[in-house]
C-alpha positions in Angstrom: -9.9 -21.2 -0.5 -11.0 -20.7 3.0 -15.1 -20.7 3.4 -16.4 -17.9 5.6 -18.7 -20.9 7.6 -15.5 -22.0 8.7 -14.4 -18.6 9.6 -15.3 -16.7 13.0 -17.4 -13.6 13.1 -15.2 -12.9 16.6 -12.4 -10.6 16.3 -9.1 -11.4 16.3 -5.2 -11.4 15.0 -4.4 -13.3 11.5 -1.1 -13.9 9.6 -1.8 -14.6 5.3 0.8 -16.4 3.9 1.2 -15.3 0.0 2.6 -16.6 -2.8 4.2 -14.5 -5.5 4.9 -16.3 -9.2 6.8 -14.3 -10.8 8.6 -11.4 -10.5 7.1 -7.3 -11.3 6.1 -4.7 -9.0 2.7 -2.8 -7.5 2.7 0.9 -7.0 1.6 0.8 -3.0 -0.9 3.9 -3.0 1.1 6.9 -1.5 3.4 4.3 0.5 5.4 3.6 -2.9 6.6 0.9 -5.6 7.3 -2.6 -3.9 9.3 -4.6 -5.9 7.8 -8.3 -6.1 9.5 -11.2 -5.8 9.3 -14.9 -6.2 7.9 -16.6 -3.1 6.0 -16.3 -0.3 5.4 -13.7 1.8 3.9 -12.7 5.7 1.1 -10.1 5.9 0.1 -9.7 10.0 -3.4 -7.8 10.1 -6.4 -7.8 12.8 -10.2 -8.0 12.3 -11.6 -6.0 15.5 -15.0 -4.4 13.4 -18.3 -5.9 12.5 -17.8 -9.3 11.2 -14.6 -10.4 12.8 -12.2 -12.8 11.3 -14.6 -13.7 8.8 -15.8 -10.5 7.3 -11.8 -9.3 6.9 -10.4 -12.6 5.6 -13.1 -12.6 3.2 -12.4 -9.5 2.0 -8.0 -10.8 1.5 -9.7 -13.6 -0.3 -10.6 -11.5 -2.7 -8.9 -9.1 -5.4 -10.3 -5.9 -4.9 -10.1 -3.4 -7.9 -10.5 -0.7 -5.1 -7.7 -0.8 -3.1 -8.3 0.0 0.7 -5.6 -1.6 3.0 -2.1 -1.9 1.4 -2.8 -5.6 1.7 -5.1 -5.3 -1.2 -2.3 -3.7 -3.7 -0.4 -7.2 -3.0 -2.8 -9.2 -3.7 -3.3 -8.5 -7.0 -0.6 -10.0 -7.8 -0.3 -13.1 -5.1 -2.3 -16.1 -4.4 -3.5 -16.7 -1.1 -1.9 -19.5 0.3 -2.5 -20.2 3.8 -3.7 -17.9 7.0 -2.6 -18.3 10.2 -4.7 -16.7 13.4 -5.9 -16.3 17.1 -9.3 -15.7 17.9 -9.7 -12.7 20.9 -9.5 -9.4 21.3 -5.7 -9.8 23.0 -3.6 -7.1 20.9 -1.5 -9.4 18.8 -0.5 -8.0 15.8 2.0 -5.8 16.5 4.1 -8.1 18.8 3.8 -11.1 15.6 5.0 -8.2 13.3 7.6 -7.7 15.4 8.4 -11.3 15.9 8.5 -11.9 12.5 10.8 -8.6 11.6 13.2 -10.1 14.3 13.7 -13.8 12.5 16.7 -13.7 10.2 14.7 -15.7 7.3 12.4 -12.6 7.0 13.4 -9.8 4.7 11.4 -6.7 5.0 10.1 -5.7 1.2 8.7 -2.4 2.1 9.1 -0.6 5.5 5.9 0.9 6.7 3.6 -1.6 4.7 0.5 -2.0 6.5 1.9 -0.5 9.5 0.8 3.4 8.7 -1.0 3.7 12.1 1.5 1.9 14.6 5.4 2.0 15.3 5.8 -1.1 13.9 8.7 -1.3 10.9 6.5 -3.2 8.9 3.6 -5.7 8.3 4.3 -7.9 5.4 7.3 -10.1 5.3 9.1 -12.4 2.8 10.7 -15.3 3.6 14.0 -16.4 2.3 12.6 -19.8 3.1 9.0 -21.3 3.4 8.2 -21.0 7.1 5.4 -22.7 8.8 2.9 -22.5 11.7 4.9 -24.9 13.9 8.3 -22.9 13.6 6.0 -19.3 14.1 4.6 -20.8 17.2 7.5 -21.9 18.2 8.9 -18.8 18.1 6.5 -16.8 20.0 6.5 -19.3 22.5 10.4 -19.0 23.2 9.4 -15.0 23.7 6.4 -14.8 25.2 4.2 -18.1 25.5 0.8 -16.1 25.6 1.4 -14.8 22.2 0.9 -18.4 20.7 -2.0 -19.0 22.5 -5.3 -19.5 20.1 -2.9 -19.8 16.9 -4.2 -21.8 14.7 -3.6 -22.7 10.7 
């Protein structure tokens, strides 16, 4: 579990990398039913309000019994397994979400999830198999170096 002293109060972008146990599904608010599998799973997000990175990965650390985001239906049923992220105010999210909705080991589990307010197909992601930091950064950095900048896991 990540400790908000070794979390910034700045803003910035942040991947969390879920894990699923078992199979089931979560009714999504007005979004709808996403059907849960076994594995792990993307969720891109940003923290631009009071607090930064720390106040909003605190909050995903937690299981909320009032949903907010569409991040917080998920987690109800998912551990929190790693987070990836870039400290700035440099718009990020959308261009990961769209990285990751571009790789072929990325299935999208519910188009519009946590993407109500941008263009985006979707925010959440599972893999087909485990990614990592290294192969994400790598990624960006084949389509657009200053994406990767700041990432950090």
């Amino acid at each position: 579990m990540l400790s908000s002293r070794d979390l910034p109060a700045a803003p910035g972008t942040y991947i969390l990398i879920l894990r699923a146990s078992t199979r089931g599904h979560v009714r999504v608010g007005a979004l709808g039913m996403l059907e849960i599998e076994p594995g792990f799973y993307a969720y891109v997000g940003s923290a631009r309000g009071p607090g930064g990175l720390a106040a909003r990965l605190g909050h995903h650390q937690r299981r909320t019994r009032s949903p907010h985001w569409h991040i917080d239906y998920l987690r109800r049923r998912t551990s929190l397994h790693e987070v990836w992220m870039a400290q700035g105010v440099a718009d990020r999210e959308h261009r990961w979400a769209q990285a990751l909705a571009s790789d072929r080991l990325t299935i999208l589990p519910l188009p519009r999830f946590g993407a109500s307010d941008c263009r985006c197909r979707s925010h959440l992601f599972r893999f087909k198999q485990r990614s990592s930091l290294s192969e994400f950064r790598r990624q960006l950095v084949a389509s657009d170096p200053q994406l990767a900048r700041r990432l950090v896991g």
